[in-house]
BAFIDREN-235964 format. One record per residue (C-alpha): x, y, z; residue in three letters; chain; residue number from 1. Coordinates in steps of 0.5 Angstrom, whole numbers, padded with zeros to 4 digits. Example, Ala and Ser with C-alpha at 12.3 -4.5 7.8 and 13.67 -1.06 7.14 Angstrom:
2
+-------+-------+-------+------+-------+-------+
|    xx |    yy |    zz | vofi | zalum | vexti |
+-------+-------+-------+------+-------+-------+
|  0025 | -0009 |  0016 |  ALA |     A |     1 |
|  0027 | -0002 |  0014 |  SER |     A |     2 |
+-------+-------+-------+------+-------+-------+
END
This chain:
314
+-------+-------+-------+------+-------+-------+
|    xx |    yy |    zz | vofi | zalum | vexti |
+-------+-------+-------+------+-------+-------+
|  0192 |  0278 |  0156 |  UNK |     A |     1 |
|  0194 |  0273 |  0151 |  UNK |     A |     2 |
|  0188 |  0269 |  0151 |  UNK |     A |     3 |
|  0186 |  0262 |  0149 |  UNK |     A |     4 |
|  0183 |  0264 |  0142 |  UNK |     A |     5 |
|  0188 |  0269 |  0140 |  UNK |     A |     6 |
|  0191 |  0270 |  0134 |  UNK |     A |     7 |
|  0196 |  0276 |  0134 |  UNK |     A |     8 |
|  0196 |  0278 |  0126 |  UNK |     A |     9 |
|  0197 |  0286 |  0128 |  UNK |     A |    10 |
|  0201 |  0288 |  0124 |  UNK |     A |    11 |
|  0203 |  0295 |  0121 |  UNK |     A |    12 |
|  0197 |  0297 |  0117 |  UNK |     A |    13 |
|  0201 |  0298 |  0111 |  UNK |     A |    14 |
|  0201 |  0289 |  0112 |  UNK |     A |    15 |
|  0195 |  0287 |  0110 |  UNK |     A |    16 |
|  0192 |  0280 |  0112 |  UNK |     A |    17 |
|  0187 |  0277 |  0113 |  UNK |     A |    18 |
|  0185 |  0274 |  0119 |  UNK |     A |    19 |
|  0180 |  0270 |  0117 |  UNK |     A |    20 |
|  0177 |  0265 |  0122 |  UNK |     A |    21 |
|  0183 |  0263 |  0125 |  UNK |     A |    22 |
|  0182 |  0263 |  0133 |  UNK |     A |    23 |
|  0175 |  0264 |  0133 |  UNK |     A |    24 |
|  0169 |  0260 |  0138 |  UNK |     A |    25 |
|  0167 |  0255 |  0132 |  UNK |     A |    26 |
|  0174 |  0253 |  0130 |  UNK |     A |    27 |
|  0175 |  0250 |  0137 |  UNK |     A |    28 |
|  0170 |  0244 |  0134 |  UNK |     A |    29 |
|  0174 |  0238 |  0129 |  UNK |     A |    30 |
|  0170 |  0239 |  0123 |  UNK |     A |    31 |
|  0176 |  0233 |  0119 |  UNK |     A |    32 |
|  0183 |  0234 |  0115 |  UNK |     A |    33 |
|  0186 |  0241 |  0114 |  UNK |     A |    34 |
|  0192 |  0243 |  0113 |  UNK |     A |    35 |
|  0197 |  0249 |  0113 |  UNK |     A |    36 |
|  0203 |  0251 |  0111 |  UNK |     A |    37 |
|  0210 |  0252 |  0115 |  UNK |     A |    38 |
|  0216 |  0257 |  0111 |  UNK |     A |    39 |
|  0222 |  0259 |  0117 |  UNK |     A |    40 |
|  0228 |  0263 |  0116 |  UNK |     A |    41 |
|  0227 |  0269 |  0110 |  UNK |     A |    42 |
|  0233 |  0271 |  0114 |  UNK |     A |    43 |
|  0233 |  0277 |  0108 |  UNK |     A |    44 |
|  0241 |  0279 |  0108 |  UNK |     A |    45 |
|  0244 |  0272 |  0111 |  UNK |     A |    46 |
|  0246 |  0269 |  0104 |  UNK |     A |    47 |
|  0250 |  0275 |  0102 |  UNK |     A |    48 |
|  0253 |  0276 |  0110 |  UNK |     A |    49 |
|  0255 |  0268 |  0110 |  UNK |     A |    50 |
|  0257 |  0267 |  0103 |  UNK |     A |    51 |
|  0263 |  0273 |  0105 |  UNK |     A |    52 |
|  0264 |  0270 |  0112 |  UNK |     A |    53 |
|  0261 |  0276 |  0116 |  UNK |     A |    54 |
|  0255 |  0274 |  0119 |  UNK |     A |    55 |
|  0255 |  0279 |  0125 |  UNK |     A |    56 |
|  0253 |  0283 |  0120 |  UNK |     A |    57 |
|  0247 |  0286 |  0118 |  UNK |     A |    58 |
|  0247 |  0284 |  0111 |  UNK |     A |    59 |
|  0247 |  0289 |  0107 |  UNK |     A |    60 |
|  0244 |  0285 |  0101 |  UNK |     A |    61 |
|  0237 |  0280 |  0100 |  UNK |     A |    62 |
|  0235 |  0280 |  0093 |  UNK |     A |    63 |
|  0236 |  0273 |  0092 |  UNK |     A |    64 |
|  0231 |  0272 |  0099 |  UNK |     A |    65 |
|  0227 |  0277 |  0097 |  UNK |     A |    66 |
|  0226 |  0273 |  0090 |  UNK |     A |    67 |
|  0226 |  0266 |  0094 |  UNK |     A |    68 |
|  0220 |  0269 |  0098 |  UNK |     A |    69 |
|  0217 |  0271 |  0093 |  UNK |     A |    70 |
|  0216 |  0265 |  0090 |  UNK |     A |    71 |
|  0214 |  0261 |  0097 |  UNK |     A |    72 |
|  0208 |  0266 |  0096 |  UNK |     A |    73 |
|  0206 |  0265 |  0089 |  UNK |     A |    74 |
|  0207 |  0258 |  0091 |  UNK |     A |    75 |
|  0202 |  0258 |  0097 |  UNK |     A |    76 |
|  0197 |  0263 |  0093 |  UNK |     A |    77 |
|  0197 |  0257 |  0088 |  UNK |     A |    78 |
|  0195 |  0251 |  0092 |  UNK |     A |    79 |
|  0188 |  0249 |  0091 |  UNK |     A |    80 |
|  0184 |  0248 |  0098 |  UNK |     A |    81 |
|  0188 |  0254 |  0100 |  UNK |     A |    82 |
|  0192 |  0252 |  0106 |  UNK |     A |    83 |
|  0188 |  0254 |  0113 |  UNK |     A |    84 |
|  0195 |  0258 |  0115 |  UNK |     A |    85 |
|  0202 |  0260 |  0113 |  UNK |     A |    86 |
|  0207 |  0261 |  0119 |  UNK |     A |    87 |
|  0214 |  0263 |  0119 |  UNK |     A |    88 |
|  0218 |  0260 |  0124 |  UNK |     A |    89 |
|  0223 |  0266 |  0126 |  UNK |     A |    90 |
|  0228 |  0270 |  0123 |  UNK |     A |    91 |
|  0225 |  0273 |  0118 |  UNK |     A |    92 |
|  0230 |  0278 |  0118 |  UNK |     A |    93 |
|  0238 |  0277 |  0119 |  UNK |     A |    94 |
|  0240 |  0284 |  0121 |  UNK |     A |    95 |
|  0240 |  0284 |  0129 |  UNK |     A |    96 |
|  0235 |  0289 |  0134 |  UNK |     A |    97 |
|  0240 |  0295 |  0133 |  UNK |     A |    98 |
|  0244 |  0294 |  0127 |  UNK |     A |    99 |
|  0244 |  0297 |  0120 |  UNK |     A |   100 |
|  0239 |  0295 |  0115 |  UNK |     A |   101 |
|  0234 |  0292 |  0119 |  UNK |     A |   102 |
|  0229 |  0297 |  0119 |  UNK |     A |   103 |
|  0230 |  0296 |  0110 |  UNK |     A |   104 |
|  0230 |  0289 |  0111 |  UNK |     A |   105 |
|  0224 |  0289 |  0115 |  UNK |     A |   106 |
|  0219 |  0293 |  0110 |  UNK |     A |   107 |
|  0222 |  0289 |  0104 |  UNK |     A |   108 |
|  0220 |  0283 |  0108 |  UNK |     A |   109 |
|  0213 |  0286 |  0109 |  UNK |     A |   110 |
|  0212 |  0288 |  0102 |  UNK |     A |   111 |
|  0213 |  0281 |  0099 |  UNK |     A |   112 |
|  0208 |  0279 |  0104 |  UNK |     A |   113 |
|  0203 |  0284 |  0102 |  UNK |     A |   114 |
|  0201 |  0279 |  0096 |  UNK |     A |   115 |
|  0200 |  0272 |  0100 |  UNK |     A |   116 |
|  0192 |  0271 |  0099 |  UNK |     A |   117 |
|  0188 |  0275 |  0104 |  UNK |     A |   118 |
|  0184 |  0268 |  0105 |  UNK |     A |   119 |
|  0191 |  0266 |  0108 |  UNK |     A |   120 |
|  0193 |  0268 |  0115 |  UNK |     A |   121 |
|  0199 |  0269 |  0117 |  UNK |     A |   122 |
|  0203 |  0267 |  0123 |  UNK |     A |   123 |
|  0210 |  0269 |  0126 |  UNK |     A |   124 |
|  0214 |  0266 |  0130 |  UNK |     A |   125 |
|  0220 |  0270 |  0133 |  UNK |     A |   126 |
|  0228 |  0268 |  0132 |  UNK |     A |   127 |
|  0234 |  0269 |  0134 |  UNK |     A |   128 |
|  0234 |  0275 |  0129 |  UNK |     A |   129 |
|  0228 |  0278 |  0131 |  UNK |     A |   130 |
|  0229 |  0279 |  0138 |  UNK |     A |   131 |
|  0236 |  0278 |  0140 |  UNK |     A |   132 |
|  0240 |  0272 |  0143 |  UNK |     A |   133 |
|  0239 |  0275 |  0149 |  UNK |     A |   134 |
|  0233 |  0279 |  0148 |  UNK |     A |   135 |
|  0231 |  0284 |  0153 |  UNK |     A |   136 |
|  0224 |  0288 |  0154 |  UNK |     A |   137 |
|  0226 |  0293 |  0148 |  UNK |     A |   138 |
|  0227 |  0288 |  0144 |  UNK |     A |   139 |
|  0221 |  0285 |  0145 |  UNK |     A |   140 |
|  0216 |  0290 |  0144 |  UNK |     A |   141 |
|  0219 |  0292 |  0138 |  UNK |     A |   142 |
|  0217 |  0285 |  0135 |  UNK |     A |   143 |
|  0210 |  0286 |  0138 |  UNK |     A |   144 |
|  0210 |  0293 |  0135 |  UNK |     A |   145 |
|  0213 |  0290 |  0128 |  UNK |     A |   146 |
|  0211 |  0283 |  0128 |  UNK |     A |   147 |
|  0205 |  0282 |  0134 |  UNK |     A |   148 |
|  0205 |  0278 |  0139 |  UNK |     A |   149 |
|  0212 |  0274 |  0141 |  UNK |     A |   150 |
|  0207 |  0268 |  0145 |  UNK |     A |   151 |
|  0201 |  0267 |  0143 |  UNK |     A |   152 |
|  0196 |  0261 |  0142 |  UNK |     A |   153 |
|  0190 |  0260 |  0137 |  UNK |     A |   154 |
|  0185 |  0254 |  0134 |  UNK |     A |   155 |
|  0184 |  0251 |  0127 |  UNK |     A |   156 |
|  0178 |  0246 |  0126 |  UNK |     A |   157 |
|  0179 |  0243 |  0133 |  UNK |     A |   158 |
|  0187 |  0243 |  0133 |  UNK |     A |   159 |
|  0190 |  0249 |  0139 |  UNK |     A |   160 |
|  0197 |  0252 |  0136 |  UNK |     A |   161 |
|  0202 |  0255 |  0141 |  UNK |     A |   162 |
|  0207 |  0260 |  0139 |  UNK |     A |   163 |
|  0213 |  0260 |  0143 |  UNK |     A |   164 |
|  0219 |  0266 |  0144 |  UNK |     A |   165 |
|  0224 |  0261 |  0144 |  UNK |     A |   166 |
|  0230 |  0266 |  0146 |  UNK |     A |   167 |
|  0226 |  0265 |  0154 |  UNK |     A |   168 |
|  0229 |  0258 |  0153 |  UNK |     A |   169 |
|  0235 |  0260 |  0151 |  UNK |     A |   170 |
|  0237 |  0265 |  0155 |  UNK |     A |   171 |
|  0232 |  0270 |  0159 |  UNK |     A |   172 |
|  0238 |  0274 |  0164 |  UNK |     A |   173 |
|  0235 |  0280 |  0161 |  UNK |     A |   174 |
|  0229 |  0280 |  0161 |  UNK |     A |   175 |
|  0226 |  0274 |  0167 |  UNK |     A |   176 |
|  0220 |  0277 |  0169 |  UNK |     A |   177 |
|  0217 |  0277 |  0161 |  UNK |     A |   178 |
|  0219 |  0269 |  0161 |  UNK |     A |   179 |
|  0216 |  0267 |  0168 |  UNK |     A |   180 |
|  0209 |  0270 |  0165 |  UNK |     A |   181 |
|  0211 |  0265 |  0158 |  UNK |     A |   182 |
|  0212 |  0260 |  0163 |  UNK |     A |   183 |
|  0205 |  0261 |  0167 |  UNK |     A |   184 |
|  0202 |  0263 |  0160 |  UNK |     A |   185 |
|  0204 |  0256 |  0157 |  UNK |     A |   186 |
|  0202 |  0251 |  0162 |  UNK |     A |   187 |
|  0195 |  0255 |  0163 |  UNK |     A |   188 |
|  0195 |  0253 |  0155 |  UNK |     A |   189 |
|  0197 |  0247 |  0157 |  UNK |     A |   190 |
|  0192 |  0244 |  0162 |  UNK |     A |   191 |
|  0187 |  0245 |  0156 |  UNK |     A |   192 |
|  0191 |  0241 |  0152 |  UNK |     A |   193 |
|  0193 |  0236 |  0157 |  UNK |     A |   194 |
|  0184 |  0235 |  0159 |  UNK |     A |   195 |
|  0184 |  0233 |  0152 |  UNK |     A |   196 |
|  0179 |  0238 |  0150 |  UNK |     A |   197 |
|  0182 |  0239 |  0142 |  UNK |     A |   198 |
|  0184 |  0234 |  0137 |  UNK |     A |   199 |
|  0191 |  0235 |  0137 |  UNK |     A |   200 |
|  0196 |  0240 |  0141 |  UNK |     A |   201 |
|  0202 |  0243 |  0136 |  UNK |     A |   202 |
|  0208 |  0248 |  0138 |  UNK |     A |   203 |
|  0211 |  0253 |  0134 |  UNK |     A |   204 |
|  0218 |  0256 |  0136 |  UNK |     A |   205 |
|  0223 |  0258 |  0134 |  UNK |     A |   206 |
|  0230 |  0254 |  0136 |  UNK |     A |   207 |
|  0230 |  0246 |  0137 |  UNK |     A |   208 |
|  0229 |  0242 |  0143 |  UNK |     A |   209 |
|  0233 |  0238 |  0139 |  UNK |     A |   210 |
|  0235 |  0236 |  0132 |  UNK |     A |   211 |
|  0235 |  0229 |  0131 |  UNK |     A |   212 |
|  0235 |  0226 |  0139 |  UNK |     A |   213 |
|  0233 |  0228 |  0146 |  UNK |     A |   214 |
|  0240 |  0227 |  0149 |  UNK |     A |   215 |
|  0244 |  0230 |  0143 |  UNK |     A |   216 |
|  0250 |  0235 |  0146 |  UNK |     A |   217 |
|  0249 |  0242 |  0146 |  UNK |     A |   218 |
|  0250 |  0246 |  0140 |  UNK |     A |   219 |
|  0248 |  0253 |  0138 |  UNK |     A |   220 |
|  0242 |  0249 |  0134 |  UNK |     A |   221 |
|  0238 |  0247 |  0139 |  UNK |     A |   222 |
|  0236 |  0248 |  0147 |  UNK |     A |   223 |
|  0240 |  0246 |  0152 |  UNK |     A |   224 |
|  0240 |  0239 |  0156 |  UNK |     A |   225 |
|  0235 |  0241 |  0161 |  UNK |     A |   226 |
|  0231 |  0246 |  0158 |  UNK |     A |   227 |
|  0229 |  0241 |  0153 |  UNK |     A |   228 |
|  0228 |  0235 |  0158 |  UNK |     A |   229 |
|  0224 |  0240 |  0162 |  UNK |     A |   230 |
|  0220 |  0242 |  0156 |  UNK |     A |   231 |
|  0220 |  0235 |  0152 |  UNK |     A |   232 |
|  0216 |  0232 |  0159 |  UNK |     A |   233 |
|  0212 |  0238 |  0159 |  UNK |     A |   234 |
|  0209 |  0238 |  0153 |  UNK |     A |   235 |
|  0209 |  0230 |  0152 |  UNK |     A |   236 |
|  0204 |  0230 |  0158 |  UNK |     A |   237 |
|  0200 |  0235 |  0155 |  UNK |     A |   238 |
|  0199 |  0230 |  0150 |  UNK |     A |   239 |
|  0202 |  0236 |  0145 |  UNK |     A |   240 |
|  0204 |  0231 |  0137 |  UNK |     A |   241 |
|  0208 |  0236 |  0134 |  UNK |     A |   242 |
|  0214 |  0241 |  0134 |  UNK |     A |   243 |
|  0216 |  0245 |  0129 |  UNK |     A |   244 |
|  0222 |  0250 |  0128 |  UNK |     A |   245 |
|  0227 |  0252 |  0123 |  UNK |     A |   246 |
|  0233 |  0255 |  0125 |  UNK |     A |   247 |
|  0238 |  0250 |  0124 |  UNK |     A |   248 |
|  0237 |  0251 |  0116 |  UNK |     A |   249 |
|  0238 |  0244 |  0114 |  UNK |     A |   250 |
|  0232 |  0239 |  0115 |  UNK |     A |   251 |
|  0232 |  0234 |  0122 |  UNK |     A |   252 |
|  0228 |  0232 |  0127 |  UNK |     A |   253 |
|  0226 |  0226 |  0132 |  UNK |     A |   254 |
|  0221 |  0224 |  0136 |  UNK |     A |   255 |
|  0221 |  0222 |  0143 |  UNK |     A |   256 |
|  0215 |  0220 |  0148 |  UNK |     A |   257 |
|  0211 |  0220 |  0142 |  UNK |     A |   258 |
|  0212 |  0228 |  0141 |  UNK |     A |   259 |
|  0215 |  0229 |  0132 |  UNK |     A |   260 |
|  0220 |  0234 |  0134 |  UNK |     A |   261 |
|  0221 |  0237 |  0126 |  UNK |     A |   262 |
|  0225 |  0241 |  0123 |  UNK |     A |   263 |
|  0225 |  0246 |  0117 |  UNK |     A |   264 |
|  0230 |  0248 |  0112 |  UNK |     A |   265 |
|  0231 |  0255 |  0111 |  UNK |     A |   266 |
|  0226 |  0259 |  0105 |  UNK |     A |   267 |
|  0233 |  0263 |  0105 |  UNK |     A |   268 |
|  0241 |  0261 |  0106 |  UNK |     A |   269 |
|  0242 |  0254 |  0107 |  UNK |     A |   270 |
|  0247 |  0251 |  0110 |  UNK |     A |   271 |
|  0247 |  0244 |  0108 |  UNK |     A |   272 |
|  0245 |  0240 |  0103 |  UNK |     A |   273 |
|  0237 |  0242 |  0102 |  UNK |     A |   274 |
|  0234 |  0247 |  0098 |  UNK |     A |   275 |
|  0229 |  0253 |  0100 |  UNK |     A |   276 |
|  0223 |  0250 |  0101 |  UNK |     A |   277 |
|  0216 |  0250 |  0105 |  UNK |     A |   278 |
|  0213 |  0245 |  0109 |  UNK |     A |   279 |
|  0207 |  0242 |  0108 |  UNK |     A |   280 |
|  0203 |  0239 |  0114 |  UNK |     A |   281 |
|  0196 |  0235 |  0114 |  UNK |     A |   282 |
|  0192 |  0234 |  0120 |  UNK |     A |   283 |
|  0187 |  0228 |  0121 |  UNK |     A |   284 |
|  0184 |  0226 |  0125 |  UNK |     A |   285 |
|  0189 |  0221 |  0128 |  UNK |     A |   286 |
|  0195 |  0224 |  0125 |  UNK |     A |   287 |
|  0199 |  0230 |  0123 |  UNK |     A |   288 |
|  0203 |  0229 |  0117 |  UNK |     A |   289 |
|  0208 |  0233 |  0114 |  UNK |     A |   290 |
|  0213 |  0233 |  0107 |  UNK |     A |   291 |
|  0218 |  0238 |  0106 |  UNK |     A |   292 |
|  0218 |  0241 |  0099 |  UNK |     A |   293 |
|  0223 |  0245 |  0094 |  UNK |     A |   294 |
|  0220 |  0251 |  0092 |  UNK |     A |   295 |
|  0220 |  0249 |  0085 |  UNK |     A |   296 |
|  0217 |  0243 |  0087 |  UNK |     A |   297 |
|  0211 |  0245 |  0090 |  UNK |     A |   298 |
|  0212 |  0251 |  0085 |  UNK |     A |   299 |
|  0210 |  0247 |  0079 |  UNK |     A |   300 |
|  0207 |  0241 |  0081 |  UNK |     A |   301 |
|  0203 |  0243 |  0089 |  UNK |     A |   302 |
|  0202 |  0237 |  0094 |  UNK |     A |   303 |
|  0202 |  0230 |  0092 |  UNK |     A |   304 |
|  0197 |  0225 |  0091 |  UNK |     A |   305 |
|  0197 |  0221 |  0097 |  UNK |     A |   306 |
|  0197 |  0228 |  0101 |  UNK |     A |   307 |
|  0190 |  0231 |  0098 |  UNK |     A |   308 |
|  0188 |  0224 |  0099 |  UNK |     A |   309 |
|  0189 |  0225 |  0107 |  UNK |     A |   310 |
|  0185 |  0232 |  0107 |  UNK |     A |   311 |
|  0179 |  0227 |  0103 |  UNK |     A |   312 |
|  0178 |  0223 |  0109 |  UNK |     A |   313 |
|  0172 |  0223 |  0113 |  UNK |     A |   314 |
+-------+-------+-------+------+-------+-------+
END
């Protein structure tokens, strides 16, 4: 069962991770501002495969992502509070379920995150990549058994995160029955959220429901039209603030019915005109704000004044 308090960081043992507090009883009680961290699309072997136009394929090379996450990992190691989390929104490999060098990207991308502080928790949302455009039950328990579960919630200092499979929202036709138990499983989770029995209610997937507005066209980027009214509507009633994806290598995002739809450039390949980053996000009492930084940014100079400001707020 995935239950409330659940954090799935169950990993192969070669992946050290601490799991510190995240998800346990006491974190269900607001005890004043943190943050976390949010990183998406590692995407080892993409740079390569788009800068040669062959993007269905594997990739057959990553070391700049691999250098690229290895700075994002010096980068939060260096923070000073230590973030609550690191999540990864999806992607964390380019080669699909079935291709050639998934299996070498997937231990090099673990090897590099042997190294995040063992007093910062990993999270991991999957992607497109990592389950399949069109998942099926295979591809699924091979994400649970290399990644951990692929839906799952947890809480920190009185805030309930969900994690969702987005590729259910996207197309599920080969895999019905693992959707239909997500969607039961999400609106138990939010019941919860909609009593208002935590300070905050914040989504992580994937894709999109949208990249910049609720009535966008369709794009291989975000959630059909139905789909994402269907879920902007849901989770707006429950009272959930925030959204945050990746997917789209580029930053965007929107708000509708109150809800901060935010989405996060790549660590990996970009596709417009942002560079790698992380997103660092602040959650108050009140509010949950969020800023994207340059790895060489936030690198060399951490986070700013005004939001170390926030964290001191009683």
């Amino acid at each position: 069962m995935k239950g409330l308090v659940k954090v799935t960081l169950s990993i192969p043992p070669a992946l050290t991770i601490s799991t510190s507090s995240v998800g346990k009883e006491k974190e269900r009680e607001w005890k004043g501002p943190f943050y976390f961290i949010q990183g998406a699309d590692p995407q080892f072997g993409l740079m390569k495969a788009w800068s040669t136009g062959e993007c269905d394929s594997g990739g057959d090379e990553w070391g700049q992502e691999t250098r690229l996450t290895e700075q994002a990992v010096r980068a939060v190691n260096r923070l000073n509070p230590k973030p609550k989390f690191f999540v990864l929104c999806g992607d964390l490999v380019h080669a699909m379920p079935g291709m050639p060098w998934r299996k070498e990207q997937t231990e090099d991308l673990q090897r590099v995150l042997r190294d995040v502080d063992s007093e910062i928790p990993l999270v991991f949302v999957s992607g497109n990549h990592d389950v399949g455009n069109v998942p099926t039950p295979e591809t699924i328990e091979e994400f649970q058994q290399t990644w951990g579960d692929d839906y799952f919630s947890f809480w920190v200092g009185g805030v309930l995160f969900l994690v969702l499979n987005s590729q259910f929202l996207y197309d599920a036709s080969r895999c019905p029955a693992l959707k239909q138990a997500q969607d039961q499983w999400l609106d138990q989770q939010l019941s919860i959220a909609g009593q208002r029995k935590c300070q905050h209610a914040i989504v992580f997937q994937h894709i999109p429901l949208f990249l910049e507005s609720i009535d966008e066209d369709d794009d291989y980027f975000n959630l059909s039209k139905p789909v994402r009214k269907e879920m902007v509507d849901k989770l707006s009633k429950a009272g959930v603030k925030a959204v945050f994806s990746g997917h789209y290598h580029r930053n965007a995002g929107g708000i509708y019915q109150n809800l901060d739809m935010v989405v996060s450039s790549a660590i990996g390949c970009q596709l417009g005109k942002d560079t790698h980053g992380l997103r660092v996000v602040v959650v108050t009492a009140e509010k949950i704000v969020h800023r994207y930084y340059s790895l060489d940014e936030l690198s060399e100079k951490g986070m700013e004044d005004d939001l170390m400001d926030l964290l001191k707020e009683k």
